[in-house]
Backbone as CSV, one residue per row, in Angstrom:
resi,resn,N_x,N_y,N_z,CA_x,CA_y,CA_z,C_x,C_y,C_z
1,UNK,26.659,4.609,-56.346,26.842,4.519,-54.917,26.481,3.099,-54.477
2,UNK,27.773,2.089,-53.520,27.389,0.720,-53.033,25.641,1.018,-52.132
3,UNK,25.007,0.091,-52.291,24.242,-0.493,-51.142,24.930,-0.934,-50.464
4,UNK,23.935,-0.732,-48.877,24.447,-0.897,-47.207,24.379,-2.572,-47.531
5,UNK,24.931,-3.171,-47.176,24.601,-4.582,-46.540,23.619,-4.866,-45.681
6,UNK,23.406,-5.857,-45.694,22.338,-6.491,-44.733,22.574,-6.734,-43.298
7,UNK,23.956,-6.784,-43.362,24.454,-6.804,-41.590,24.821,-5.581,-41.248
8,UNK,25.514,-4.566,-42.081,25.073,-3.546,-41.986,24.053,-2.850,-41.273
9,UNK,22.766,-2.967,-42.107,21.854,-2.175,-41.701,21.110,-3.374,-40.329
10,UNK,21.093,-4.159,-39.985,21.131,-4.921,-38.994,22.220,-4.640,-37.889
11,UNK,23.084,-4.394,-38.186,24.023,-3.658,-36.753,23.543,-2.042,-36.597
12,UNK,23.066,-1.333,-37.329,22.552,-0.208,-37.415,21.128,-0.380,-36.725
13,UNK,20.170,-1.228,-36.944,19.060,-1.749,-36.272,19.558,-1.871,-34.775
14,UNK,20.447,-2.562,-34.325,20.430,-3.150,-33.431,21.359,-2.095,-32.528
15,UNK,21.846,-1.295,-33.003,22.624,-0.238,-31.943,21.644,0.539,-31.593
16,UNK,20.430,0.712,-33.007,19.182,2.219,-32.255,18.749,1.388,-30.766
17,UNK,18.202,0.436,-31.609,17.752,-0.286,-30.023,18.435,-0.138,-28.670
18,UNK,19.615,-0.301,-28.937,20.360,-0.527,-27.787,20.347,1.128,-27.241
19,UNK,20.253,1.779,-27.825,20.133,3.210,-27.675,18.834,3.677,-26.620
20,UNK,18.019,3.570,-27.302,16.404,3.495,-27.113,16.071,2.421,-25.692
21,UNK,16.988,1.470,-25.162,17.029,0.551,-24.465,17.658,1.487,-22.686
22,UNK,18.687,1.726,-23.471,19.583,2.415,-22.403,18.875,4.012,-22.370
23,UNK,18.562,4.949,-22.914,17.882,5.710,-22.764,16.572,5.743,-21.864
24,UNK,15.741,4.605,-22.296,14.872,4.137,-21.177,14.858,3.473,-20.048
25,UNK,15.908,3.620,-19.841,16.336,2.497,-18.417,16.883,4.016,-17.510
26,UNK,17.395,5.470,-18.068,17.907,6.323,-17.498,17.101,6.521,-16.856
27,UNK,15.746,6.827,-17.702,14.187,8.044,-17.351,14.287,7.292,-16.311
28,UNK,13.768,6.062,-16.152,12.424,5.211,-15.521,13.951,4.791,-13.903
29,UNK,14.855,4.913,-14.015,15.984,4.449,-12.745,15.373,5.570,-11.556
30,UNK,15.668,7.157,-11.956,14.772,7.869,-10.303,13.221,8.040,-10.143
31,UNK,12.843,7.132,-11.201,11.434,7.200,-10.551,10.858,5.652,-9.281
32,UNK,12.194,5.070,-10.119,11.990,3.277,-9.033,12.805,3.568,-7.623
33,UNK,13.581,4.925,-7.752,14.301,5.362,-6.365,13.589,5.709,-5.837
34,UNK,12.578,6.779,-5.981,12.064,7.779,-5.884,11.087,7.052,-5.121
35,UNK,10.443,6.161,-5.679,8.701,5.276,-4.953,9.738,4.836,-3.743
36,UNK,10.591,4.044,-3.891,11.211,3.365,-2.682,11.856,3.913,-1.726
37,UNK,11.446,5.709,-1.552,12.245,6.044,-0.771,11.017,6.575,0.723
38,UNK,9.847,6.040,0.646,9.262,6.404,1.602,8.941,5.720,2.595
39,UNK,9.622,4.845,2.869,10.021,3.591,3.957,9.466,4.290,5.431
40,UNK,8.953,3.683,5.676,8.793,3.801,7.334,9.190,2.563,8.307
41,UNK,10.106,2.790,9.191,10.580,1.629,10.183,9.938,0.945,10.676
42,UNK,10.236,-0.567,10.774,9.094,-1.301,10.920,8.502,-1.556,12.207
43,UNK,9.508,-1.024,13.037,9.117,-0.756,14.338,7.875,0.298,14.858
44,UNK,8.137,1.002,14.292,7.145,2.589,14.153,5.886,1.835,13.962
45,UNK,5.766,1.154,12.934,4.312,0.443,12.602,3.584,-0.527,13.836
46,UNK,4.548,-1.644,14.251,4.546,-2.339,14.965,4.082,-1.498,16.431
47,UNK,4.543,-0.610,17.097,4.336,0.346,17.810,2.449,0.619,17.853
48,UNK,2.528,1.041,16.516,1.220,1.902,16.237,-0.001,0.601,16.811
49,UNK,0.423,-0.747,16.272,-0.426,-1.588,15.786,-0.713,-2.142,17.763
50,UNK,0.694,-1.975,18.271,0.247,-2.778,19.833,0.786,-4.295,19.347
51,UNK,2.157,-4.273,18.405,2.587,-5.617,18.290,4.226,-5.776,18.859
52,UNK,4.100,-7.060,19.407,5.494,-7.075,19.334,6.427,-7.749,18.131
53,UNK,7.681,-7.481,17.999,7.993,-8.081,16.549,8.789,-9.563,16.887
54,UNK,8.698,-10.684,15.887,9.575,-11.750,16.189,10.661,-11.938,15.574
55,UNK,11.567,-12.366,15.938,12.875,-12.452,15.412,13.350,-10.863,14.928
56,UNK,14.071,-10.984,13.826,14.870,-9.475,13.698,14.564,-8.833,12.525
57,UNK,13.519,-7.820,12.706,12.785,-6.999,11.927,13.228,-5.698,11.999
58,UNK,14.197,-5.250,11.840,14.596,-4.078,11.409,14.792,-3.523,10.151
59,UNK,14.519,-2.073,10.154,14.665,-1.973,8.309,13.105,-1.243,8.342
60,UNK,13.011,-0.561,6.738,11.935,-0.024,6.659,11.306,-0.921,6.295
61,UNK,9.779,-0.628,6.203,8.966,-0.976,5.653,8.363,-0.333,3.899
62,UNK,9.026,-1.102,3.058,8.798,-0.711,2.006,7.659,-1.695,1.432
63,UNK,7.137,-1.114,0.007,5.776,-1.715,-0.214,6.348,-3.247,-0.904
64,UNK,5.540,-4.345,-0.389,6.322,-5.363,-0.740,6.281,-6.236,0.407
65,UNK,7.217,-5.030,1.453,7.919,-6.107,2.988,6.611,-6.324,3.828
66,UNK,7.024,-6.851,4.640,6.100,-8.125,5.519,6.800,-8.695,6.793
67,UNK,6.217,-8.023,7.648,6.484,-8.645,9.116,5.375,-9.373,10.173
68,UNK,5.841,-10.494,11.044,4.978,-10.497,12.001,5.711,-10.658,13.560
69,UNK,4.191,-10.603,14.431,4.723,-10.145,15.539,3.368,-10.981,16.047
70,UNK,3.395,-10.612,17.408,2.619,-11.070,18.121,1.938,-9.268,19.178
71,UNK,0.871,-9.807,19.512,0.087,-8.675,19.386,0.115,-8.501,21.068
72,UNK,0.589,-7.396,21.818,0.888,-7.315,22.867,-0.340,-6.052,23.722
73,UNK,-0.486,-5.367,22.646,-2.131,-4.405,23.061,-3.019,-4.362,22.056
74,UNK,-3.699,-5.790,22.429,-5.240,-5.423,21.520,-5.728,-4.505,21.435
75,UNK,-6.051,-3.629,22.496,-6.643,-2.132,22.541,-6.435,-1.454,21.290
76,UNK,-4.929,-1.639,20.370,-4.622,-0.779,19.753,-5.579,-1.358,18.277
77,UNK,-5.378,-2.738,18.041,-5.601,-3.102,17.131,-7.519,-2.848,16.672
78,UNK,-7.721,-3.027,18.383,-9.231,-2.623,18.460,-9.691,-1.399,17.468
79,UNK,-8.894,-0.253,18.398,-9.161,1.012,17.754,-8.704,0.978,15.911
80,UNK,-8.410,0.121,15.717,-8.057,0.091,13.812,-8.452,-0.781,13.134
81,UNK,-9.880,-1.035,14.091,-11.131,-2.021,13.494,-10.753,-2.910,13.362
82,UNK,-9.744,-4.000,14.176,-9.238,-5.582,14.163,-9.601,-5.686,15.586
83,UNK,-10.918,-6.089,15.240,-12.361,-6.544,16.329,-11.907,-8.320,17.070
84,UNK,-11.468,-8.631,18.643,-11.937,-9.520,18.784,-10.276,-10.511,19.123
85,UNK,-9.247,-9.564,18.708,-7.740,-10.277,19.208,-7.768,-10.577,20.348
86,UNK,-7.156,-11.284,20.504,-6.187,-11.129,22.139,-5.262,-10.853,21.949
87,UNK,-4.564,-10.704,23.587,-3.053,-10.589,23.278,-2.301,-12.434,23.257
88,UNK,-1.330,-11.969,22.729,-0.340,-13.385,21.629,-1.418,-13.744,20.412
89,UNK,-2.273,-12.942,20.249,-2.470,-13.378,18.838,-1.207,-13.220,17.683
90,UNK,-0.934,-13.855,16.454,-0.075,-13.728,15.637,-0.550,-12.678,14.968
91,UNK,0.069,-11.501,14.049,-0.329,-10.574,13.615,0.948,-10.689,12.232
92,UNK,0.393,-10.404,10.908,1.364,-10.356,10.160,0.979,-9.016,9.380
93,UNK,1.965,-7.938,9.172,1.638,-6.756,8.448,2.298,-6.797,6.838
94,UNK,1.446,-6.210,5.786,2.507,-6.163,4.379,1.987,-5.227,3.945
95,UNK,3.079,-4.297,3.697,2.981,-3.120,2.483,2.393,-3.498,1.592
96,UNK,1.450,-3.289,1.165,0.621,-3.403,0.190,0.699,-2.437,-1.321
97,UNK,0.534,-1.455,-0.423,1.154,-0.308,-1.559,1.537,1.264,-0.967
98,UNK,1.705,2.354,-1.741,2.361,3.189,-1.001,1.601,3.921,0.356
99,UNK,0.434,3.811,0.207,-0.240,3.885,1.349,-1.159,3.296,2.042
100,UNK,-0.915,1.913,1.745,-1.789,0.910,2.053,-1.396,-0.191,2.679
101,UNK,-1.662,-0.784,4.142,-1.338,-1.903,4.549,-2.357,-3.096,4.415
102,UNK,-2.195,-4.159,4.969,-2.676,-5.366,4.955,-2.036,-6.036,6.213
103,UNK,-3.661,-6.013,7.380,-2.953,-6.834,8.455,-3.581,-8.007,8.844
104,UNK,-3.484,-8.969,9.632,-3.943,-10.506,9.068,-3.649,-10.437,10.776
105,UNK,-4.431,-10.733,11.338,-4.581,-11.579,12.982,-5.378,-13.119,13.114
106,UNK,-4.732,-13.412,13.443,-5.024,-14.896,13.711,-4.581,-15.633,15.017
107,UNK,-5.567,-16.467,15.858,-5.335,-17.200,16.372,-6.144,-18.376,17.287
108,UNK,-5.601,-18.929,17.543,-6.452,-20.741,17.809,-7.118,-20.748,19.331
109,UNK,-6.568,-19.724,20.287,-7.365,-19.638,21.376,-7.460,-18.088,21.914
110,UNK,-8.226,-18.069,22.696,-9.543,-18.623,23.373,-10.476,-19.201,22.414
111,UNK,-10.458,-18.423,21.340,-11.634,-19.388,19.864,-10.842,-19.274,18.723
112,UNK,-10.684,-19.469,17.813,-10.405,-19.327,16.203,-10.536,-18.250,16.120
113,UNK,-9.581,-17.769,15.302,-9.701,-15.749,14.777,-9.162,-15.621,13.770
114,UNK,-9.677,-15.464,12.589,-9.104,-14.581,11.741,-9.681,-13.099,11.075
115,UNK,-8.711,-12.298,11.226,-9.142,-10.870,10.611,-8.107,-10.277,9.445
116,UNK,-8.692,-10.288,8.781,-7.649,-9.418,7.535,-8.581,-7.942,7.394
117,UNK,-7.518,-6.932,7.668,-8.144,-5.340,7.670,-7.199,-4.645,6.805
118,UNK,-7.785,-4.074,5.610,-6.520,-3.264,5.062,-6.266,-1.702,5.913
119,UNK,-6.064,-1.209,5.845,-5.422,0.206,6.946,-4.460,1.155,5.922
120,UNK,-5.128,2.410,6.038,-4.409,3.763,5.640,-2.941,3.996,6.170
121,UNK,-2.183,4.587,5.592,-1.008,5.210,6.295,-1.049,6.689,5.420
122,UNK,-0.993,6.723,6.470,-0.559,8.768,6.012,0.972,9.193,5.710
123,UNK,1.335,10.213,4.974,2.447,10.079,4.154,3.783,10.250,5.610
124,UNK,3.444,10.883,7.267,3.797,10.655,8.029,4.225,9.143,9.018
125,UNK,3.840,8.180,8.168,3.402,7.066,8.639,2.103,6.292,9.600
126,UNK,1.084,7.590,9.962,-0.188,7.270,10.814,-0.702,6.479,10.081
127,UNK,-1.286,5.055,11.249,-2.111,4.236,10.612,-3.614,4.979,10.894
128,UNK,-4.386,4.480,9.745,-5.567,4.605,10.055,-6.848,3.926,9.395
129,UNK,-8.248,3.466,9.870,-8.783,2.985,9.113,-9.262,3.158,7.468
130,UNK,-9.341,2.234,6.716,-8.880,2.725,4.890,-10.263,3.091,4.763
């Protein structure tokens, strides 16, 4: 009986792979749908926070995205332990992760401000302190 060749068994190598390649790209495709499908509008957030948004921020908020706005009811931000805004402070929000934000207030008057607060979201989208 011939022996396989060497390119042979090297194209035989290289198809399992390709096998094993594409097989794992099937599993792992609705689980990268699946995380990205719990978007909340970025307005909804913005809302919650007492910001207004700049320029054109529409679209969810998936973990990753990042908006800012300017902060139109401190009150709100108060109540979610971002101590000390005014209003037109700059406010920038980022998905952090699936239930986790990151919000950043800053600004140059009446004094210098910066606050970075991370913040809960509930699988409804409620913010709340983390």
């Amino acid at each position: 009986m011939p022996r396989a060749s060497t390119n042979d068994r090297h194209s035989a190598a290289l198809a399992t792979l390709l096998l094993v390649v594409l097989v794992l790209a099937t599993l792992c495709t609705p689980q990268l749908v699946r995380s990205q499908s719990s978007g909340i509008a970025i307005d909804e957030v913005a809302a919650q926070l007492g910001v207004g948004l700049a320029g054109d921020h529409s679209g969810q908020l998936f973990v990753g995205v990042s908006f800012t706005g300017v902060a139109t009811d401190p009150a709100k931000l108060e109540a979610l332990g971002i101590h000390g805004a005014h209003k037109g402070a700059r406010v920038t929000v980022m998905r952090i992760a699936e239930d986790k934000l990151l919000v950043e207030v800053d600004e140059m008057s009446p004094a210098p401000l910066r606050v970075s607060v991370r913040l809960k979201m509930a699988a409804d989208g409620t913010l709340s302190r983390a």
